[in-house]
GUZABA-672185 format. One line per 2 residues: their letters; for each residue z, y, x of C-alpha. Coordinates in steps of 0.001 Angstrom, whole numbers, plus 500000, padded with zeros to 6 digits. Each point is the difference from the previous one (the first is absolute). Layout:
<drenpas>
A) Z Y X  ...
</drenpas>
This chain:
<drenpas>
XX) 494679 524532 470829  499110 496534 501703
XX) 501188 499854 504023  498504 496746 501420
XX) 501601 499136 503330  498106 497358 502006
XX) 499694 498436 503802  497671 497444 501503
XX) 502463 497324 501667  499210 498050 502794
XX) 500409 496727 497481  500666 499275 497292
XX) 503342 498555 500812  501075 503691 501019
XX) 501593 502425 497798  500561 503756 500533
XX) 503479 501422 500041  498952 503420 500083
XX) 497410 499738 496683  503557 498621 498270
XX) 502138 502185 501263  497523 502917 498648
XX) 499692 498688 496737  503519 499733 499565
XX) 500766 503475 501171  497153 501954 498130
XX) 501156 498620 496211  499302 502455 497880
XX) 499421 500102 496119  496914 502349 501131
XX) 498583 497547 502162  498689 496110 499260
XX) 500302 498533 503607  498076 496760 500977
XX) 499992 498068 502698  496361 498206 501391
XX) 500833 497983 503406  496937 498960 501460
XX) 498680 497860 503384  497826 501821 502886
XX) 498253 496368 499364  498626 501117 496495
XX) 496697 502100 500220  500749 504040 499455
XX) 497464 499982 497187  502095 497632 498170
XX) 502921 501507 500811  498779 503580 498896
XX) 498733 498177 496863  503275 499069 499017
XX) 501690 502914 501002  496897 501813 497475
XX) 501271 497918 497478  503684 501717 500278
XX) 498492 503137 498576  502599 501934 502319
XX) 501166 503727 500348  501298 499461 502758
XX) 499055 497159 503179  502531 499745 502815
XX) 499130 497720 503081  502320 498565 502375
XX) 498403 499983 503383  500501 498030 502740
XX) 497904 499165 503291  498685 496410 498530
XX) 498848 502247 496870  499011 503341 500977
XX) 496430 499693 500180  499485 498086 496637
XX) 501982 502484 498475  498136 503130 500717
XX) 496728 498420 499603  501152 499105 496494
XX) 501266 503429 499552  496875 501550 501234
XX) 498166 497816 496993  502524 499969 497456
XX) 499984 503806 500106  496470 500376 498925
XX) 500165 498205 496862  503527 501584 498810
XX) 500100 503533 501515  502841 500952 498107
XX) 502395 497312 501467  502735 501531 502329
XX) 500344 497644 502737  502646 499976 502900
XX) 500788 498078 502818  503187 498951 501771
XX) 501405 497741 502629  500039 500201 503711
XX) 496749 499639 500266  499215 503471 499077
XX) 503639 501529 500311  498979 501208 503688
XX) 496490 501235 499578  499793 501140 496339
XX) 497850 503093 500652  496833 498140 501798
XX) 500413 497587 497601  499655 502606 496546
XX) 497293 501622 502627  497907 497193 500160
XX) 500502 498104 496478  499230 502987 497257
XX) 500713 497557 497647  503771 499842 500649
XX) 502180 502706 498029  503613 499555 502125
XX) 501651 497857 502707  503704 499714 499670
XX) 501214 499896 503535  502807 497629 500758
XX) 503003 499186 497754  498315 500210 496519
XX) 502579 499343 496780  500781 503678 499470
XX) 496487 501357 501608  497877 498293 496938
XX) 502378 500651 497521  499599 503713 500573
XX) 496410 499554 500247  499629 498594 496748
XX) 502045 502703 498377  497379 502769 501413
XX) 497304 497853 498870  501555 500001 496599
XX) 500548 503773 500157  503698 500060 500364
XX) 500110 500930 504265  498110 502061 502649
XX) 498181 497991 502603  501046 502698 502607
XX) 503518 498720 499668  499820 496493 500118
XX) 500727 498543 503998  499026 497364 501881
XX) 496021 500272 498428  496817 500777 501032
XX) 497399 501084 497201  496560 501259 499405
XX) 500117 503768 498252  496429 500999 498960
XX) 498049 500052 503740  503721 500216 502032
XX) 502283 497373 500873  503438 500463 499898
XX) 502698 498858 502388  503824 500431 498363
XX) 502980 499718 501774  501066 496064 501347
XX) 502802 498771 497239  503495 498716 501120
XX) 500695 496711 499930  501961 499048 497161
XX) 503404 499969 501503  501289 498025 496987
XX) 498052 496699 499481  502004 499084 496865
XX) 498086 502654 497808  497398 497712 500309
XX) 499501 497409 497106  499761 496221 500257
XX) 496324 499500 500185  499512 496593 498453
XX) 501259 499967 496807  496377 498294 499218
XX) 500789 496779 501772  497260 497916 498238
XX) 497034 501624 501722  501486 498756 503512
XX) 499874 496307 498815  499151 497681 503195
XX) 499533 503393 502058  501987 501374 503270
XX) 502404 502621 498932  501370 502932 502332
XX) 502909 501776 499770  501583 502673 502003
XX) 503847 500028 501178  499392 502969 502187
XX) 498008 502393 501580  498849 500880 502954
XX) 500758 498476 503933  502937 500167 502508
XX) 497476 500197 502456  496827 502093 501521
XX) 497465 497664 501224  496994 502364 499840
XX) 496978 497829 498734  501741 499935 496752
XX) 500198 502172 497336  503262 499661 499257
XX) 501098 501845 503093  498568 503441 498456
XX) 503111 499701 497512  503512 500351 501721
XX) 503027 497892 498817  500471 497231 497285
XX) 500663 500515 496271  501377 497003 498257
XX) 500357 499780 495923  503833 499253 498844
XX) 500564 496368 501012  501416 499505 496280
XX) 496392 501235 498824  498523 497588 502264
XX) 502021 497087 498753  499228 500515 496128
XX) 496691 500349 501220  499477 497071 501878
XX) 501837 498163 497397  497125 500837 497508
XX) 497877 498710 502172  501172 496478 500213
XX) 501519 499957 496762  496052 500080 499027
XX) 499015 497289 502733  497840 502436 502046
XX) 498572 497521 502357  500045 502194 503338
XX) 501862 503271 500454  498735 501696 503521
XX) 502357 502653 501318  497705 503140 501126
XX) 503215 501227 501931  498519 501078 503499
XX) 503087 498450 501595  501967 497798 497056
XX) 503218 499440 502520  500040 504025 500916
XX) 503235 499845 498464  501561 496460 500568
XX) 503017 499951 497952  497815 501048 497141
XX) 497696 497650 500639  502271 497097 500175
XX) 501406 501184 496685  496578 499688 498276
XX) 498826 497286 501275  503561 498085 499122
XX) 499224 501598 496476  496870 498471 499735
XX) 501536 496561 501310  502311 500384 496829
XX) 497487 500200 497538  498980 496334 500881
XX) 496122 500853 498692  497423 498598 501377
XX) 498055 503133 501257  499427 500734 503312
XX) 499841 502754 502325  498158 501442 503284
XX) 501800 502490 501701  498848 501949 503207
XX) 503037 500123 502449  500522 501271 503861
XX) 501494 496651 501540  501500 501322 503250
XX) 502883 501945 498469  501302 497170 497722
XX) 503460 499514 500622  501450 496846 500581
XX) 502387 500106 496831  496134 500582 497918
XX) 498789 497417 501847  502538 497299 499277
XX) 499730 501017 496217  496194 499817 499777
XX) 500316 496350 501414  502126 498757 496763
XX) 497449 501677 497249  497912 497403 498118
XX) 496806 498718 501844  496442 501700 498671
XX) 501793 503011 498127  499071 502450 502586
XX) 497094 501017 502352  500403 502480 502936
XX) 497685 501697 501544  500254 501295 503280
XX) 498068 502500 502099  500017 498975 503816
XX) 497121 501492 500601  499877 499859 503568
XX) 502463 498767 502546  498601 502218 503048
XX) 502548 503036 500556  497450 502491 500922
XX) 498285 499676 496928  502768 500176 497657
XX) 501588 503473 501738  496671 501298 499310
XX) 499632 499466 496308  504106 500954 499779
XX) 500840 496220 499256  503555 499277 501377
XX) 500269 496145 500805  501580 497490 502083
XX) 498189 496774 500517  502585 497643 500981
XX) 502132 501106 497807  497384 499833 497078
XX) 499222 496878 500445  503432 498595 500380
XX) 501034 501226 496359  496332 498668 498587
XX) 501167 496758 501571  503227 499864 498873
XX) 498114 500476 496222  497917 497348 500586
XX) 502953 497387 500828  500738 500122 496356
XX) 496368 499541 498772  500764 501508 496585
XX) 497915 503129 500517  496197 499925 500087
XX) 499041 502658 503030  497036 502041 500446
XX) 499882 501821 503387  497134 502853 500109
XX) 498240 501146 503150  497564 502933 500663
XX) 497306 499825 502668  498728 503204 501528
XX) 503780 501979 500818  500029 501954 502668
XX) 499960 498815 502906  499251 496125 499273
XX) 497088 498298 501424  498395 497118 499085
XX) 502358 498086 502559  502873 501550 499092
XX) 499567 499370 495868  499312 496110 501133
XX) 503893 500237 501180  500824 501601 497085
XX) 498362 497371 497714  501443 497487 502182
XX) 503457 501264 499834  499971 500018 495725
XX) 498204 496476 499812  502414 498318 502132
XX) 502409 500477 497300  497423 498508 497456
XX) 501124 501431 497025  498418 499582 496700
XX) 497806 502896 500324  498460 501863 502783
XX) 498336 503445 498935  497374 501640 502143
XX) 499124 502954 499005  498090 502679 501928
XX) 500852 503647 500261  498613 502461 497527
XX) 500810 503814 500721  500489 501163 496143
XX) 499600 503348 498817  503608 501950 500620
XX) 500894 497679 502520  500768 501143 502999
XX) 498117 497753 502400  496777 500502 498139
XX) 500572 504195 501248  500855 498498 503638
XX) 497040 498250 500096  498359 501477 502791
XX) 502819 499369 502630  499541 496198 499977
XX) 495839 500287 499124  500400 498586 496657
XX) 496500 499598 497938  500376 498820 496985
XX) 498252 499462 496291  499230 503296 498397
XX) 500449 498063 497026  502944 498344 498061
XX) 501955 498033 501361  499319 502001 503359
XX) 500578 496767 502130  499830 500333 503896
XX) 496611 499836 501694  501642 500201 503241
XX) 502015 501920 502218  500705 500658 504328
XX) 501420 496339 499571  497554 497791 497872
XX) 496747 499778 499775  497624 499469 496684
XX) 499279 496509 501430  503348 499174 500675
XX) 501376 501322 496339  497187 497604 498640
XX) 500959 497240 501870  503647 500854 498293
XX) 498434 500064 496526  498655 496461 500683
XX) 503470 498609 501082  501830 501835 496759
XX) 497324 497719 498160  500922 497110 501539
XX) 503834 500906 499594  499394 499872 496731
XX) 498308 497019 499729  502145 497397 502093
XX) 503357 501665 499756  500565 502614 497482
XX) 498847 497272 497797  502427 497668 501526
XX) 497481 497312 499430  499852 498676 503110
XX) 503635 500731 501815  500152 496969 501420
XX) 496962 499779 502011  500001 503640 501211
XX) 503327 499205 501006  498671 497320 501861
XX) 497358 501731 501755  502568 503587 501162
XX) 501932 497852 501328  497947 496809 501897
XX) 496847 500899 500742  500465 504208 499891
XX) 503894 500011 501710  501174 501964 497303
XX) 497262 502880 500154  498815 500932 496485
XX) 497951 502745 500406  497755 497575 503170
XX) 499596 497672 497001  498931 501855 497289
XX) 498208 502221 502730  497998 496682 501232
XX) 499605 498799 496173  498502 503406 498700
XX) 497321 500160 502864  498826 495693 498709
XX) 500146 501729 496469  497786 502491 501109
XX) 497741 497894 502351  499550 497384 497115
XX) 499256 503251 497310  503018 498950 497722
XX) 501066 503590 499716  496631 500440 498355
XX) 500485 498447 496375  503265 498645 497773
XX) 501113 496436 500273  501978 497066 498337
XX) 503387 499349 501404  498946 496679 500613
XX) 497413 501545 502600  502529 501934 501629
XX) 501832 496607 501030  496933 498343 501274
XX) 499098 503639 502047  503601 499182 501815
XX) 499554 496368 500820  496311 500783 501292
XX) 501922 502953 502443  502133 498076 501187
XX) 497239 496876 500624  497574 502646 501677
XX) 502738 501617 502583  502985 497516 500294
XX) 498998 496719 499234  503221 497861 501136
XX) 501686 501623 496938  497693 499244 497705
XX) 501720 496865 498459  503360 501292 499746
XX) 498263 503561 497893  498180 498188 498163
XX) 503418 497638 498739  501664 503842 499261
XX) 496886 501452 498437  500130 497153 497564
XX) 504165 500357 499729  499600 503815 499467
XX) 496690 499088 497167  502595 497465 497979
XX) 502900 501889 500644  498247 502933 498386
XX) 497895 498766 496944  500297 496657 497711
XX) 497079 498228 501415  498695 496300 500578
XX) 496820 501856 501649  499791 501334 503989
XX) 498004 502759 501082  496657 498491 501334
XX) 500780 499595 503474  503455 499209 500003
XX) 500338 496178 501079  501983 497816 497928
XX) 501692 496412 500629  501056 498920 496906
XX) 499486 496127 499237  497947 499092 497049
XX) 502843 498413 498319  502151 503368 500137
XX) 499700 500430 496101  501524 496355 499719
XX) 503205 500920 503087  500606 503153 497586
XX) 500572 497744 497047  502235 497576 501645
XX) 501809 502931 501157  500843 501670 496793
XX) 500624 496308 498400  502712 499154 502625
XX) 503176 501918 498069  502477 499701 503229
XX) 496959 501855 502120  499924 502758 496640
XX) 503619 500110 499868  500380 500551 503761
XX) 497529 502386 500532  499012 501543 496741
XX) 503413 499975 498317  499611 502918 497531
XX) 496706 498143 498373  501345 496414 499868
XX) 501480 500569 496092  497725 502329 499216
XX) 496030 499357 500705  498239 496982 499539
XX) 498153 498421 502540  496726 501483 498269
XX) 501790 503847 500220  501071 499172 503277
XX) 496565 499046 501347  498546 503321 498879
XX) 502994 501950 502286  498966 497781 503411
XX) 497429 499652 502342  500180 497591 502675
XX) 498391 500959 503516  499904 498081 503420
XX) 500393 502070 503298  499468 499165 503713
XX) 502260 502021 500714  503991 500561 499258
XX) 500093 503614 497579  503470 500517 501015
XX) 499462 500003 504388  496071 500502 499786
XX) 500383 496765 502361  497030 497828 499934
XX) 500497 496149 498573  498303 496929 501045
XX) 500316 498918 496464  499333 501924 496616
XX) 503131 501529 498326  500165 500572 496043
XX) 501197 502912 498488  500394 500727 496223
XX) 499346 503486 498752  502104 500808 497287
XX) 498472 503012 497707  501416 502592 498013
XX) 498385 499670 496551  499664 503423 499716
XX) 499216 501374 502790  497686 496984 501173
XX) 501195 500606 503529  502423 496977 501628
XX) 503646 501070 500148  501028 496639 501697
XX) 498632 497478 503069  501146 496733 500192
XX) 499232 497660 502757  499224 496652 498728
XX) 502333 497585 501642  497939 497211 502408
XX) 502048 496928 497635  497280 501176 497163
XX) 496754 500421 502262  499022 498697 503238
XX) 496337 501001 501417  499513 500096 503126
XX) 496792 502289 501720  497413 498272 501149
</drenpas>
């Protein structure tokens, strides 16, 4: 018999752990298991198409909020042209409402609810004859007009009886690959699902080491830890991570960690490990006390941001820091603080993400008490609550765009640096506040744009509502546009000074060995002056790029460009013995 088990990703640069980890569980001489990974951006009738193709027993769906709908609408479809197909569902999408779901969706024969390795083995083996469906726990299923409910399933209390799930490593070329060291969370916070389960199971760290040896052994470009809290045990953490260190490959890994109860030993070793090796990720989420003894969120500012501080100082670790906007008891005042308080430590990536009260969780059945409304549809996002308004979670939707435009792209860092700090005094949230509502006045929200645009839309803020710093944003808008792309061409309305000889001053430059050897030592013996050329771009500034200070005379600086990566990994100020113009 033919299982086919199958998921619609949220790209295609995702992969699904639990579709492996079933396939590697359920191997059976009785059974001829395939994996289909598809996109939620593929249209369901090509997707059902495909999955037609298969000529299946069996379909099994993994379901997720991002996929739900698709799913059950190819389901519903799928179903009339191959009645005889069993299909189930799993994941958490369904775990916590599995008999609505088999209510409304006759086309669905079983949902296995949570932990499903041993569930959908033992539902194969009464599809094949050999079990009773009465006995199997953890499902839901569909028997003639009833619907069944069995008892929940315990956990699997020993993680190790679970196989390796990528033993096919070739299908995950140029893809994101997760991987599980645990399970479960230390804490309770209650809009997450993960509170529902109590305590932390972790596979044998010697299991985890073969494992992740595998991995890099086979160059797996990105590993991402889906440990709820990575550093819940910190000795064991270290020891991995020092493991991976070892292996000297050139994979790297995301991990999601709690910051504030690093120790300082932890924290001294994770500034020595090689730069670009790891991401963390780390949930803030809010720094306003009320709101995080409300969700069950133990945290100490202060002390939080003095250990994500002290991991900066080493700048080895790229750092994402998440918010969520509609807690408890957090305004739209009091989330600008809490914004404010996470950008002021500018780290590589600022999340904000707004609450969603998920099936199981236990906000979601508290709803009422803080006047939640919310989508009735996945992903159930806040509408609003007793402390925002719809207009005021729009206007947060419009400054998450923006954050990911001009910072989470880190394409302009040095301009919005600029503006928090001179013109805004260091208030964020006023800024992006102030830019959304010119985005919105001017109908930019409205339509897509070229990144190119999104500099000029900057430079024409700033012109229309501070117009003394217009010269010195325009100079960073065009630092931040070289810095950023490989480029003798501006954005439209970004002014440039350059003199028309500045093609002939870049020649002389790379001719004159002593200024080659001084300043580009590592290419002097190996490009030629032709190679060289195609590394540099020369650029004239009114202003000094190191002190933002305005000059009364134009100031040189050579972008030096990764070949690769097309972006400039060096700036070198041109020294005034070379080039002397003068503004007019």
């Amino acid at each position: 018999m033919k299982l086919l088990l199958t998921t619609l990703n949220a790209k295609y640069i995702h992969s699904n752990l639990a579709l492996a980890y079933l396939q590697a569980t359920v191997v059976d001489d009785s059974w001829e298991t395939k994996v289909r990974e598809f996109t939620i951006n593929e249209k369901n009738e090509y997707i059902m198409a495909e999955i037609f193709r298969e000529q299946t027993d069996v379909l099994a769906f993994s379901v997720y909020i991002w996929n739900v709908g698709a799913i059950l609408e190819i389901c519903r479809e799928y179903k009339k042209v191959a009645p005889q197909s069993y299909i189930i569902l799993g994941g958490p999408e369904v775990s916590y409402d599995a008999r609505n779901i088999l209510m409304e969706n006759p086309s669905i024969d079983c949902i296995i609810r949570g932990e499903g390795e041993e569930s959908l083995k033992e539902v194969l083996e009464s599809i094949a004859g050999n079990k009773s469906r009465t006995a199997i726990k953890g499902i839901s299923y569909r028997d003639g007009s009833s619907i069944i409910d069995n008892p929940d399933r315990e956990l699997i209390a020993d993680l190790d009886i679970i196989p390796f799930p990528y033993d096919q490593l070739d299908s995950y070329h140029n893809r994101i690959l997760y991987y599980e060291t645990s399970r479960g969370c230390p804490y309770n916070c209650s809009y997450c699902l993960s509170s529902t389960i109590k305590g932390v199971r972790f596979f044998p760290l010697e299991r985890v080491k073969k494992d992740l040896a595998k991995l890099i052994n086979a160059g797996v470009r990105e590993v991402k830890f889906v440990d709820r809290t990575f550093n819940a045990d910190e000795r064991r953490a270290r020891e991995i991570m020092e493991f991976i260190i070892s292996q000297q490959g050139n994979t790297r890994f995301h991990c999601e960690i709690t910051a504030e109860y690093l120790s300082p030993e932890f924290i001294s070793f994770l500034a020595t490990v090689p730069p670009d090796l790891f991401n963390f990720e780390i949930g803030i989420q809010s720094t306003c006390p009320e709101s995080l003894k409300a969700v069950r969120r133990k945290s100490n500012w202060t002390h939080l941001r003095t250990n994500i501080e002290r991991l900066q100082a080493a700048s080895n670790i790229h750092l994402h820091l998440d918010l969520i906007a509609g807690l408890p008891y957090e305004s739209y005042k009091r989330f600008a603080r809490s914004f404010n308080d996470v950008f002021s430590l500018l780290p590589d990536v600022i999340q904000l993400g707004f609450l969603k009260l998920l099936k199981g969780s236990e906000i979601r059945a508290a709803a009422r008490e803080h006047g939640y409304l919310f989508q009735d549809n996945p992903p159930y996002q806040l509408l609003a609550n007793h402390y925002l308004d719809y207009n005021e979670i729009l206007q947060l939707k419009q400054i998450e765009d923006l954050l990911e435009r001009y910072y989470n792209s880190g394409k302009m860092r040095f301009t919005l640096d600029y503006i928090v700090k001179q013109i805004y005094q260091g208030d964020a949230f006023s800024f992006l506040a102030a830019f959304a509502s010119y985005w919105q006045e001017q109908g930019y929200f409205a339509c897509s744009h070229r990144q190119e645009a999104e500099y000029n839309f900057l430079l024409d803020f700033v012109k229309s509502n501070f117009v003394e710093f217009q010269e010195i944003v325009n100079e960073l808008l065009k630092y931040d546009y070289l810095w950023n792309q490989q480029s003798s061409n501006l954005p439209s309305k970004l002014s440039r000074y350059n003199p028309e000889n500045t093609s002939q001053i870049l020649y002389t430059l790379i001719k004159d060995q002593d200024f080659v050897q001084s300043n580009l030592p590592s290419y002097a013996s190996t490009k030629s002056n032709r190679e060289l050329r195609r590394l540099l771009h020369l650029e004239f500034f009114r202003i000094d790029l190191i002190t933002g200070i305005p000059s009364s005379r134009l100031i040189p600086y050579l972008f030096l460009y990764n070949p690769r990566r097309k972006k400039a990994e060096e700036l070198i100020k041109v020294p005034g013995t070379f080039i002397n113009s003068e503004l007019n």
